[in-house]
Backbone as CSV, one residue per row, in Angstrom:
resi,resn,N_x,N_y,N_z,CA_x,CA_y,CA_z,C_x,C_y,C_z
1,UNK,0.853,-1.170,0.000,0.000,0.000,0.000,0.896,1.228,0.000
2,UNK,0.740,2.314,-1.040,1.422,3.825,-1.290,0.511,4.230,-0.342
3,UNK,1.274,5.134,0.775,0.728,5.864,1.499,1.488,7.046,1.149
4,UNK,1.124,8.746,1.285,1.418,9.611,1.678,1.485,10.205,3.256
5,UNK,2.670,10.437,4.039,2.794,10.753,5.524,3.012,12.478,5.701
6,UNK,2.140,13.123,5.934,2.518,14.947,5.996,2.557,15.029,7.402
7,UNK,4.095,15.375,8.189,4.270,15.522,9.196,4.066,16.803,9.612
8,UNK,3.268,17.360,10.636,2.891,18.792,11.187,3.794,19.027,12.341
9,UNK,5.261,17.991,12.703,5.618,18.284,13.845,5.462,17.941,14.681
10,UNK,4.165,17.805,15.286,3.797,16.453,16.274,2.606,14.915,15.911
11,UNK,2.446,14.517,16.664,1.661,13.458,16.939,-0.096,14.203,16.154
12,UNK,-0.521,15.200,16.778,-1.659,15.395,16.544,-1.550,16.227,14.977
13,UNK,-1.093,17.028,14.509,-0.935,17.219,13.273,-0.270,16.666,12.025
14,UNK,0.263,15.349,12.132,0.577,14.530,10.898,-0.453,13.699,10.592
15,UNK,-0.810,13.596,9.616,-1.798,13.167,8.621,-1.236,11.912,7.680
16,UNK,-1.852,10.757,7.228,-2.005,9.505,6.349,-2.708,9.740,5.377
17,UNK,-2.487,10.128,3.781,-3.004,9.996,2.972,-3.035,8.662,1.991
18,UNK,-3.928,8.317,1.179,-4.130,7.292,0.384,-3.544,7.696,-0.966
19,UNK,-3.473,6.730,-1.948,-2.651,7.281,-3.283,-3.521,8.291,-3.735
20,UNK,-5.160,8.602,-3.292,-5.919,9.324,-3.877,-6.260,10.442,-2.956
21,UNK,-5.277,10.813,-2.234,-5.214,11.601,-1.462,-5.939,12.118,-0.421
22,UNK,-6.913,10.674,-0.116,-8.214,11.370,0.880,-7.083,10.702,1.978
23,UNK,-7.599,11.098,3.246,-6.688,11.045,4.654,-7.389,9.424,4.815
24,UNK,-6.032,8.735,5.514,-6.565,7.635,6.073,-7.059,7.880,7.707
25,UNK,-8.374,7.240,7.799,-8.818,7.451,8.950,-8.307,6.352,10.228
26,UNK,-8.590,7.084,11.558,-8.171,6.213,12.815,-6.175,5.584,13.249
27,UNK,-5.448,6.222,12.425,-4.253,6.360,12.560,-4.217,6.781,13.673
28,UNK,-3.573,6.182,15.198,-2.701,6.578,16.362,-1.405,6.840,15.989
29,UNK,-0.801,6.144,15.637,0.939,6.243,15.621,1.518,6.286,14.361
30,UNK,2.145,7.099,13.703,2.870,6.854,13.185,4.546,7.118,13.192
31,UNK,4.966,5.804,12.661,6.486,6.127,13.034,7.130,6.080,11.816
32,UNK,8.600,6.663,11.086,9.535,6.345,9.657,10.602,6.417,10.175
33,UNK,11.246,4.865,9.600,13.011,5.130,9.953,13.253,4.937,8.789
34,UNK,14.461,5.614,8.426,15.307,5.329,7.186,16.779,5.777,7.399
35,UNK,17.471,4.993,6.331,18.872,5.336,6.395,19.276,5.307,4.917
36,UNK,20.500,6.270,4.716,20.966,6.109,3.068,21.065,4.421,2.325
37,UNK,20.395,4.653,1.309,20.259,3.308,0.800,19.884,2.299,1.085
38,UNK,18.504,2.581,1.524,18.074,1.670,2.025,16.157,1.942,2.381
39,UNK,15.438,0.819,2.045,14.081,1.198,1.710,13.553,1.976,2.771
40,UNK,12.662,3.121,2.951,12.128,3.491,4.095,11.406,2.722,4.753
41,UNK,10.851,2.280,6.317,10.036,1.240,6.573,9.156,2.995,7.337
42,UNK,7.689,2.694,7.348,6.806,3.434,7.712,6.081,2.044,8.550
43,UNK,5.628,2.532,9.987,4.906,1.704,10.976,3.547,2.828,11.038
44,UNK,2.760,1.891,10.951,1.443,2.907,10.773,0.196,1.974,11.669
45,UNK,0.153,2.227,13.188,-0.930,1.688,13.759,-2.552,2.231,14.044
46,UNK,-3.436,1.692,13.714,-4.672,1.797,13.390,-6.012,1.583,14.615
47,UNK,-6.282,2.530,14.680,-7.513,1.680,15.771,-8.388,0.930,14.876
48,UNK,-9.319,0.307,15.668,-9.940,-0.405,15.025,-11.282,0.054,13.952
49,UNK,-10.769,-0.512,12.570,-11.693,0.028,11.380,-11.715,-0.697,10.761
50,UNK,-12.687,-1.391,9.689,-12.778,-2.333,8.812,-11.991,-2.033,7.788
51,UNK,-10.857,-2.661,7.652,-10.040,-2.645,6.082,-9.524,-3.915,5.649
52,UNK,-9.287,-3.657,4.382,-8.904,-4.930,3.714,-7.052,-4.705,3.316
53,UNK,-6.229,-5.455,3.521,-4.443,-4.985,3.472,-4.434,-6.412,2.704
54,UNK,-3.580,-6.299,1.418,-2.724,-7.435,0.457,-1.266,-6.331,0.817
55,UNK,-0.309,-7.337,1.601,0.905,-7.234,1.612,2.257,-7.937,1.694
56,UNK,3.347,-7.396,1.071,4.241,-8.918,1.170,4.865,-8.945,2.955
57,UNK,4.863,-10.342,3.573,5.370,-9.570,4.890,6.553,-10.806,5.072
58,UNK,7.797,-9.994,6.220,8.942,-11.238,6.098,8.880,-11.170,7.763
59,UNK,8.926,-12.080,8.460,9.779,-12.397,9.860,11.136,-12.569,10.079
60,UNK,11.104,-11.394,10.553,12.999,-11.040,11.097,13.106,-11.176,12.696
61,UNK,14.255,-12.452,12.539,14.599,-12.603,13.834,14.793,-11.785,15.012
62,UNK,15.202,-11.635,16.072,16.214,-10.529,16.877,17.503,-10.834,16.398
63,UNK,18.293,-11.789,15.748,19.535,-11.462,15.066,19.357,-10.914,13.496
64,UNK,18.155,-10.871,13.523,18.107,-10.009,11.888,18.114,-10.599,10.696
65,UNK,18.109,-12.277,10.611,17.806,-13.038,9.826,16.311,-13.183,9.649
66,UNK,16.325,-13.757,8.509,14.771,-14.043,8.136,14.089,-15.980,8.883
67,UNK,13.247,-15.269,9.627,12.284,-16.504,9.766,11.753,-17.522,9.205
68,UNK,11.908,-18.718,8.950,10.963,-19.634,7.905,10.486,-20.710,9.008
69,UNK,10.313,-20.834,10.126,9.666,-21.592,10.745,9.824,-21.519,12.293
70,UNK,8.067,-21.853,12.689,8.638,-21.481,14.179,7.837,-22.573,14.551
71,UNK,8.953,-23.407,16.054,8.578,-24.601,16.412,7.566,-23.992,17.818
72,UNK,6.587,-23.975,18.101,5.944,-24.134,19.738,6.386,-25.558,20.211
73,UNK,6.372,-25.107,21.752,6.541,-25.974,22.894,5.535,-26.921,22.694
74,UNK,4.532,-26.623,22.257,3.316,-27.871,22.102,3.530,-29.065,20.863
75,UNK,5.166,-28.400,20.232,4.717,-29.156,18.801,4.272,-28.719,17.525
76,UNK,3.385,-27.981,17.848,2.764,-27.588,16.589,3.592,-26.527,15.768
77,UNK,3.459,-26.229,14.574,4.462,-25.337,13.581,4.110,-24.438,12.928
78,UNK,4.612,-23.493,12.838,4.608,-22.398,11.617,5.417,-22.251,10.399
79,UNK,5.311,-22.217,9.259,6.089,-22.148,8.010,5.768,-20.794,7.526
80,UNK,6.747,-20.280,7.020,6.471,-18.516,6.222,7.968,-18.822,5.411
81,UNK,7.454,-18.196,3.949,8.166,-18.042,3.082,8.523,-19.420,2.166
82,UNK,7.741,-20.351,2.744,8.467,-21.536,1.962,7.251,-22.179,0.821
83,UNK,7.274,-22.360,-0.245,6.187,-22.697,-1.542,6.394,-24.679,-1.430
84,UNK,5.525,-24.779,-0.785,5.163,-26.347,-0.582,4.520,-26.702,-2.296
85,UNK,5.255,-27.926,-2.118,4.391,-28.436,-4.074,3.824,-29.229,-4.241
């Protein structure tokens, strides 16, 4: 999702626009880190509103590797990123 972020300086005057420029509604937080060369990540938390999100998403460790499976204590498993055939 292209979002537009217009920062006013604080918390209560930055604004979420859509590619069509109407404001996204119910935005609490927003946060942007970036560094030279390197993609911007925008964190954008929402109260609760009915929307629909198609996005690609990756699980990064705390050492910063990518996730492809997580074992629970019960056994049971999680797989991400892997195309079963």
């Amino acid at each position: 999702m292209k979002v537009k972020i217009v920062s006013g300086g604080t918390g209560r005057t930055t604004q979420v626009f859509d590619v069509q420029g109407v404001e996204i509604p119910g935005i609490t937080r927003a946060r942007v880190e970036f560094s030279p060369n390197e993609l911007v990540l925008a964190t954008l938390e929402l109260s609760i509103v009915d929307c629909s999100v198609v996005a690609e998403a990756k699980f990064i460790g705390p050492n910063g590797k990518p996730i492809a499976k997580v074992i629970y204590i019960d056994g049971s498993e999680d797989t991400y990123g892997v195309v079963s055939e």
